[in-house]
One Martini backbone bead per residue (centre of mass of N, CA, C, O) as a GRO file, in nm:
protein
  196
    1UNK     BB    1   0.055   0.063  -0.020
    2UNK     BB    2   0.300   0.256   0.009
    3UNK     BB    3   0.409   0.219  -0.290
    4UNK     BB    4   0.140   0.310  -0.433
    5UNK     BB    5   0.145   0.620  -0.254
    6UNK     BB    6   0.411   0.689  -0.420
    7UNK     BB    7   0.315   0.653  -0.714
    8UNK     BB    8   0.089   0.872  -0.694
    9UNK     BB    9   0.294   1.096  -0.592
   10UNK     BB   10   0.489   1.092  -0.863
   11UNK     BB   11   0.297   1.120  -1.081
   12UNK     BB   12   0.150   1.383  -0.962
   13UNK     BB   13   0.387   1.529  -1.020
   14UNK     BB   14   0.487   1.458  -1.323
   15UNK     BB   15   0.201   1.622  -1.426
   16UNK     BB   16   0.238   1.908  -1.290
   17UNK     BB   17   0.547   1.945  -1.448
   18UNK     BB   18   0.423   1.915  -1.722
   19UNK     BB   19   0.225   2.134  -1.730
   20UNK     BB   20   0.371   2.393  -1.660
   21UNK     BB   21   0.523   2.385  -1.906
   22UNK     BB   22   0.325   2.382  -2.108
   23UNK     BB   23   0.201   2.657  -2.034
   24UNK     BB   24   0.452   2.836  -2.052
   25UNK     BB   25   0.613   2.803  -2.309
   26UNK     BB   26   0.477   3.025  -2.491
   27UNK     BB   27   0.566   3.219  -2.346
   28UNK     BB   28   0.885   3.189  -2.330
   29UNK     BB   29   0.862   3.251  -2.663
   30UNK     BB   30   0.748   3.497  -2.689
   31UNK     BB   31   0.970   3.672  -2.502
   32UNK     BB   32   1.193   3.631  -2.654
   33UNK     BB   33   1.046   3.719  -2.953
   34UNK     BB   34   1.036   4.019  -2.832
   35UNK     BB   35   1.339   4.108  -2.812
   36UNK     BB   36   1.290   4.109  -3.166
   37UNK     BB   37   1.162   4.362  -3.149
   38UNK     BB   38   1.127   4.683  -3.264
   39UNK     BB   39   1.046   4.958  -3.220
   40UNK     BB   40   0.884   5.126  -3.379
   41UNK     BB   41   1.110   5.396  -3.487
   42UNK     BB   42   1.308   5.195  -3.651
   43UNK     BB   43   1.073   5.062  -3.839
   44UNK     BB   44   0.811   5.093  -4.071
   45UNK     BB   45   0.848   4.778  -4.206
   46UNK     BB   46   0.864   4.531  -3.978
   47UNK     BB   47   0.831   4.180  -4.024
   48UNK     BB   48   0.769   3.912  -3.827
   49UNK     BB   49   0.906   3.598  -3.734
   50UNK     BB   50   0.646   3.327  -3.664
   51UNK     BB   51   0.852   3.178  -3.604
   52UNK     BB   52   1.143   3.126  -3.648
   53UNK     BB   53   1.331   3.049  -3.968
   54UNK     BB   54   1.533   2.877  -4.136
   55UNK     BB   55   1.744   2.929  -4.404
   56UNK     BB   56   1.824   2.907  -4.682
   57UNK     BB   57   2.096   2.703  -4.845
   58UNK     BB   58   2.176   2.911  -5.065
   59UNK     BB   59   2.383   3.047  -5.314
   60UNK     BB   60   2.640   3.275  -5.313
   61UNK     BB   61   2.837   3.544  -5.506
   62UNK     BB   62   3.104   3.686  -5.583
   63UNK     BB   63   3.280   3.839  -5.821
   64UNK     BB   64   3.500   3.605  -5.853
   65UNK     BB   65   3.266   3.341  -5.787
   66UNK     BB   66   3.267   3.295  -5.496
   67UNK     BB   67   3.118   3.063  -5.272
   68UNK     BB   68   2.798   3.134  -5.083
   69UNK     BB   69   2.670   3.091  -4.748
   70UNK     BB   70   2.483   3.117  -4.450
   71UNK     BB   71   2.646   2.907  -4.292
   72UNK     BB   72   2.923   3.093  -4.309
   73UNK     BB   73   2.764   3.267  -4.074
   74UNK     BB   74   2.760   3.154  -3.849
   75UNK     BB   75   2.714   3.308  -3.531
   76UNK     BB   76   2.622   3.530  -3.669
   77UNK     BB   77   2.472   3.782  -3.760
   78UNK     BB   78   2.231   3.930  -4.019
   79UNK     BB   79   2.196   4.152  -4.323
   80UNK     BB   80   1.978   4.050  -4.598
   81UNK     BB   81   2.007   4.240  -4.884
   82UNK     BB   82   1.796   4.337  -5.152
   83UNK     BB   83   1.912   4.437  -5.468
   84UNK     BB   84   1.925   4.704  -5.734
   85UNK     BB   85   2.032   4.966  -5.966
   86UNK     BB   86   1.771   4.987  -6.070
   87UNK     BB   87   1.677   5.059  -5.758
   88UNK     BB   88   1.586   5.367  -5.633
   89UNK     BB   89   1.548   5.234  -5.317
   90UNK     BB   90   1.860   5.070  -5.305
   91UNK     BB   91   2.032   5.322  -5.339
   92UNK     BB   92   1.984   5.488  -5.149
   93UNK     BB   93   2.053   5.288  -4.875
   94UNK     BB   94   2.373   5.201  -4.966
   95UNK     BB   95   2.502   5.371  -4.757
   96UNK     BB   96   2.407   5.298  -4.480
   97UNK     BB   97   2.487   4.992  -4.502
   98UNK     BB   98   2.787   5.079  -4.539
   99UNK     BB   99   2.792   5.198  -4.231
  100UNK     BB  100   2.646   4.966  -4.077
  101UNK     BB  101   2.924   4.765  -4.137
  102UNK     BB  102   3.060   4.907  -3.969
  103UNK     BB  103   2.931   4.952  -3.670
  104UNK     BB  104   2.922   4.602  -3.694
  105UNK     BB  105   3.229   4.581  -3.662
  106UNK     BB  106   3.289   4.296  -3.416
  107UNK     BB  107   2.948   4.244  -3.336
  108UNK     BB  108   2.845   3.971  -3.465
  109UNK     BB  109   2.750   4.149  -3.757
  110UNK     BB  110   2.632   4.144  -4.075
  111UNK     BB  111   2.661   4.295  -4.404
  112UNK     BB  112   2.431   4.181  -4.713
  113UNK     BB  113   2.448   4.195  -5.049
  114UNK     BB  114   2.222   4.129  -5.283
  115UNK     BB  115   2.209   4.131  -5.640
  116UNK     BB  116   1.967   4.133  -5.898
  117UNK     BB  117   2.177   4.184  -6.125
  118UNK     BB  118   2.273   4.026  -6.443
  119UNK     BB  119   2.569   4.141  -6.509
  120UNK     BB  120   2.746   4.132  -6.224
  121UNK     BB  121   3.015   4.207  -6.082
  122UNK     BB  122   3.043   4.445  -6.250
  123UNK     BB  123   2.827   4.649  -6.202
  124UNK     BB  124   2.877   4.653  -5.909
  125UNK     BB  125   3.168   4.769  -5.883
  126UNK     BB  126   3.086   5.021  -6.028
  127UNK     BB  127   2.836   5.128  -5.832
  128UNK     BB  128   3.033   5.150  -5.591
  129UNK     BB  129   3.227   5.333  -5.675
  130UNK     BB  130   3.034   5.622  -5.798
  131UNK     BB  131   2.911   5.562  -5.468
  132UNK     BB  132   3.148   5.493  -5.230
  133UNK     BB  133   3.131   5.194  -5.166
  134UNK     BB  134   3.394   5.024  -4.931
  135UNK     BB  135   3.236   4.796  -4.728
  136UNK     BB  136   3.058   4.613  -4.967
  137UNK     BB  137   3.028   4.321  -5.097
  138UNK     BB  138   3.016   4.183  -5.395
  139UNK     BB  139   2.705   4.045  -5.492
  140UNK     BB  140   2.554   3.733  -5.610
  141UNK     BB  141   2.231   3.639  -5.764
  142UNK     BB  142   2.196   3.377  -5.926
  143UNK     BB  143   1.919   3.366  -6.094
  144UNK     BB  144   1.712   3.403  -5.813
  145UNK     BB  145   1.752   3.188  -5.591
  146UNK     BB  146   1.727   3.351  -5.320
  147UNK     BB  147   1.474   3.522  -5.402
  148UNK     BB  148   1.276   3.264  -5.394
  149UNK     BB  149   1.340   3.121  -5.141
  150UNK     BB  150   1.250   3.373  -4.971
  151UNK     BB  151   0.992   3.536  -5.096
  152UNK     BB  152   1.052   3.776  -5.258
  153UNK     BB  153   0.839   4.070  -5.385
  154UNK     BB  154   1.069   4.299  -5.339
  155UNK     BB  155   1.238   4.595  -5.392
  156UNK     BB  156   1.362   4.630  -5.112
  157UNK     BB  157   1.507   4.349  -4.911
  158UNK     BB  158   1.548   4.275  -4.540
  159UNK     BB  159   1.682   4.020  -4.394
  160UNK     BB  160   1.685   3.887  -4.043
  161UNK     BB  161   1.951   3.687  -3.892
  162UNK     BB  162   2.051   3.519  -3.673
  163UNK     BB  163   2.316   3.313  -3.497
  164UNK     BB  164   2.126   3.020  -3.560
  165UNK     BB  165   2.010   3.097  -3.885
  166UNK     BB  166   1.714   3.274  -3.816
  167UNK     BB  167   1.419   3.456  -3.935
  168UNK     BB  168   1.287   3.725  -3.750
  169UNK     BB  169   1.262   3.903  -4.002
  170UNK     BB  170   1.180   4.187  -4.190
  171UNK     BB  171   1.234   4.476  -4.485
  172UNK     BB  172   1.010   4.639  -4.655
  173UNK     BB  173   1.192   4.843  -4.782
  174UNK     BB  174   1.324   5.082  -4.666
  175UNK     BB  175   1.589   5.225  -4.473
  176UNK     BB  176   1.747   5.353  -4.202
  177UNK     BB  177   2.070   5.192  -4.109
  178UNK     BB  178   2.217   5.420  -4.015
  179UNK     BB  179   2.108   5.410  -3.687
  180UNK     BB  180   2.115   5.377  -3.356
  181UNK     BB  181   1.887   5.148  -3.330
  182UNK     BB  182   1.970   4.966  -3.534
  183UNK     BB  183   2.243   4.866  -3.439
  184UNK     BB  184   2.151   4.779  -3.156
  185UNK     BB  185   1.964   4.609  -3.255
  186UNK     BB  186   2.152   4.384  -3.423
  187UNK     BB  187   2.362   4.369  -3.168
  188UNK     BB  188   2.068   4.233  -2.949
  189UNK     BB  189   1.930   4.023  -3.198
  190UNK     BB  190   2.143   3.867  -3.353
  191UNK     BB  191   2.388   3.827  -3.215
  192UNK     BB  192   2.538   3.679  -3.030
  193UNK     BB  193   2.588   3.564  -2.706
  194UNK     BB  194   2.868   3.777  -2.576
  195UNK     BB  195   2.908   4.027  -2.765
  196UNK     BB  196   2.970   4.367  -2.820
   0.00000   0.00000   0.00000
């Protein structure tokens, strides 16, 4: 009889404490993905990504051609711009951008511009020079794999990608990208934990 009531009340226990966690989890989670929203004031246009969600797989390559995933970023934080030359709002925030790959330097998150013109290398390289564009690496999304994979919509688009990996958010149209909140933000919500 003592070991039956010993029994009914592990059980008793063992079902109250998981009764608790499922209860909870869901806050602890909506939590978490709170810390990555950012003020109102900060992005006119930031649509968060919940639960957030592992990024495609897809490469993307450098004006000489070296392939890159985001893989290759694990552990740090990602601003993942998609633009073209020809997008005059793409245009527009291109020197903020790369004002923010400054600002973000050293601190566990990159700034990454995709290019969607089908020109190559020549052509960003030609309108960084222009444009005095002199911090962001010139990439290129051969043939829309990377804007179809992430179900890019319009130019500029930029994902906000954790150091996990995951997308949190995007930013559907242009931003001030390098204003002192944008960096703390994704300082604070990209970066991994623990960096400066």
């Amino acid at each position: 009889m003592v070991n039956m009531l010993r029994f009914a009340f592990v059980a008793v226990v063992f079902l109250v404490i998981t009764w608790v966690i499922v209860a909870i989890y869901p806050w602890l989670a909506s939590v978490e993905n709170e810390k990555c929203i950012p003020e109102a004031d900060t992005f006119a246009n930031f649509l968060p990504t919940r639960p957030p969600k592992p990024v495609p797989g897809e490469a993307f390559f450098d004006a000489a051609g070296m392939e890159f995933t985001l893989a290759d970023y694990r552990g740090r934080g990602v601003v993942l711009n998609f633009w073209a030359t020809w997008c005059a709002p793409c245009v527009r925030e291109m020197p903020a951008l790369d004002r923010l790959r400054v600002k973000l330097s050293g601190g566990g998150a990159e700034v990454l511009t995709i290019s969607e013109d089908h020109g190559g290398g020549a052509v960003i390289n030609k309108f960084f020079q222009v444009n005095n564009i002199r911090n962001l690496p010139a990439l290129i999304d051969k043939r829309g794999v990377m804007l179809r994979s992430f179900v890019i919509k319009g130019l500029p688009t930029t994902v906000l990608i954790d150091a996990e990996g995951k997308e949190i958010g995007r930013v559907v149209g242009p931003a001030e990208w390098d204003g002192p909140k944008v960096a703390a933000f994704a300082r604070g919500c990209l970066a991994a934990a623990g960096t400066p």
